[in-house]
C-alpha positions in Angstrom: -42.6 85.7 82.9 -41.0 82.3 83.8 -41.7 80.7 87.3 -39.2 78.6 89.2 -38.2 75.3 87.4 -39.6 72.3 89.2 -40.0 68.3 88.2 -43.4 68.0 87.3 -45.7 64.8 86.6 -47.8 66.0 83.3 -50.3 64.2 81.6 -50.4 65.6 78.2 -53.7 65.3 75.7 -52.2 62.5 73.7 -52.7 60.2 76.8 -49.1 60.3 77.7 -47.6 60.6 81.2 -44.3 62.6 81.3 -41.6 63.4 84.0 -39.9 66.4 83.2 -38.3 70.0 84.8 -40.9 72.2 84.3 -41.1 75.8 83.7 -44.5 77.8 83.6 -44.1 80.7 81.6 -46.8 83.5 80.9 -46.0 86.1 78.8 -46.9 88.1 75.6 -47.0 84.6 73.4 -49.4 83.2 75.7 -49.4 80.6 78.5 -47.1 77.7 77.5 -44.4 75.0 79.8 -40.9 74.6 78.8 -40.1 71.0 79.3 -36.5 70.4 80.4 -35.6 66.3 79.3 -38.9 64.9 79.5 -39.4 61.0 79.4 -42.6 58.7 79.0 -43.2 56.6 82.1 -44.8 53.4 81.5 -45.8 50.9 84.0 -44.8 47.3 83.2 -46.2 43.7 85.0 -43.6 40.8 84.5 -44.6 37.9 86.1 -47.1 39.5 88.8 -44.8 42.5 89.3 -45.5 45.8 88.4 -42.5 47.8 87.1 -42.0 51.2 85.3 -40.3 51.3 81.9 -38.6 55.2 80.5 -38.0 56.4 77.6 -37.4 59.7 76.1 -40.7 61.9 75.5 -38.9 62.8 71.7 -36.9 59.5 71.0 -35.4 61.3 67.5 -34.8 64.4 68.6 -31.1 65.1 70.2 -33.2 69.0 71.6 -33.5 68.9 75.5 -36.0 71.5 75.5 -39.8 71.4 74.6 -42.3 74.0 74.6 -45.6 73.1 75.1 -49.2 75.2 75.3 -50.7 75.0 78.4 -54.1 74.0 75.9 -52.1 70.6 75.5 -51.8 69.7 78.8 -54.3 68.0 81.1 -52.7 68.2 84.4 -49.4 69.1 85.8 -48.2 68.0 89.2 -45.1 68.8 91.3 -43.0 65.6 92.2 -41.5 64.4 95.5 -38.2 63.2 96.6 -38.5 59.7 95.5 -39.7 60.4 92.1 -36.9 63.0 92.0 -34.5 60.4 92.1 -36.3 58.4 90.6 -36.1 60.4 87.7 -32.3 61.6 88.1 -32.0 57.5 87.6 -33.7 57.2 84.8 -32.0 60.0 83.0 -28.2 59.2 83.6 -29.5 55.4 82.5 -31.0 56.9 79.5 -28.5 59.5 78.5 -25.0 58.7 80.4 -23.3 62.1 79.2 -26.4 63.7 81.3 -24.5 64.9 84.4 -21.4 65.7 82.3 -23.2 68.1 80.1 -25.1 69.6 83.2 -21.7 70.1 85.0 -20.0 71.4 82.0 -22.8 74.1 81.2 -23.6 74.8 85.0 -23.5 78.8 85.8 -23.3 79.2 81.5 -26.6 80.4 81.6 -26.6 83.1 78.6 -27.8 86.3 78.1 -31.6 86.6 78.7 -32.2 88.0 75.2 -30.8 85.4 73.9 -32.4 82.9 75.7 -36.2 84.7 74.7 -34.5 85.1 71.1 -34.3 81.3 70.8 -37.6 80.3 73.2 -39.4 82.7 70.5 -38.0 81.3 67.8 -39.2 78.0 68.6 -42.6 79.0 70.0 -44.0 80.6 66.5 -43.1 77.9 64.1 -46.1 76.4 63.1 -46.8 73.1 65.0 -49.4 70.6 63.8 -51.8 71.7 66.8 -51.9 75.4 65.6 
């Protein structure tokens, strides 16, 4: 059963650290997160300063959604304020049309078997880590 979406701080097994809204979910497919516009943060030094650079976690991909199993993750932290807008930043930088699609879609939520219809879908198509 999903949990309450939250922006989380994951560091998957690959190495890489991602921002994202995350939702845990647990059911009858197992234990996996749904990723909600994750992006890569990488820090940067420029002339003795230290900077971050973002960048979408799937640069090809025009989904917004990612499922992931838990197996794949290393660690998964909730974010604070700063981050938060930190990260609201970076998206609207990254993808401009971010709020307007968020607005337009806002409330449009579907029906919930359609929404596991699609999550299901998604989640038993053979990935390269299965």
């Amino acid at each position: 059963m999903p949990e309450e979406e939250f922006l989380g701080a994951l560091k998957i097994v690959t190495g890489e650290e991602v921002l994202s809204k995350v939702t845990y979910v647990n059911d009858e497919n197992g234990n996996y997160l749904v990723l909600e516009n994750p992006i890569v943060v990488e820090e940067v030094t420029m002339d003795s300063r230290v900077g971050a650079k973002v960048s979408p976690w799937m640069k090809f991909s025009k989904e917004r959604s990612f499922i992931v199993p838990m197996d794949r993750i290393v660690t998964c932290v909730e974010c604070d304020i700063e981050v938060s807008m930190f990260y609201e930043m970076s998206i609207e930088k990254i993808d401009p049309d971010y709020n307007k699609k968020t607005a337009s879609k806002e409330g449009d939520l579907g029906t919930v078997e359609e929404s596991r219809a699609i999550l299901e879908s998604i989640f038993k198509k053979k990935n390269k880590w299965s």
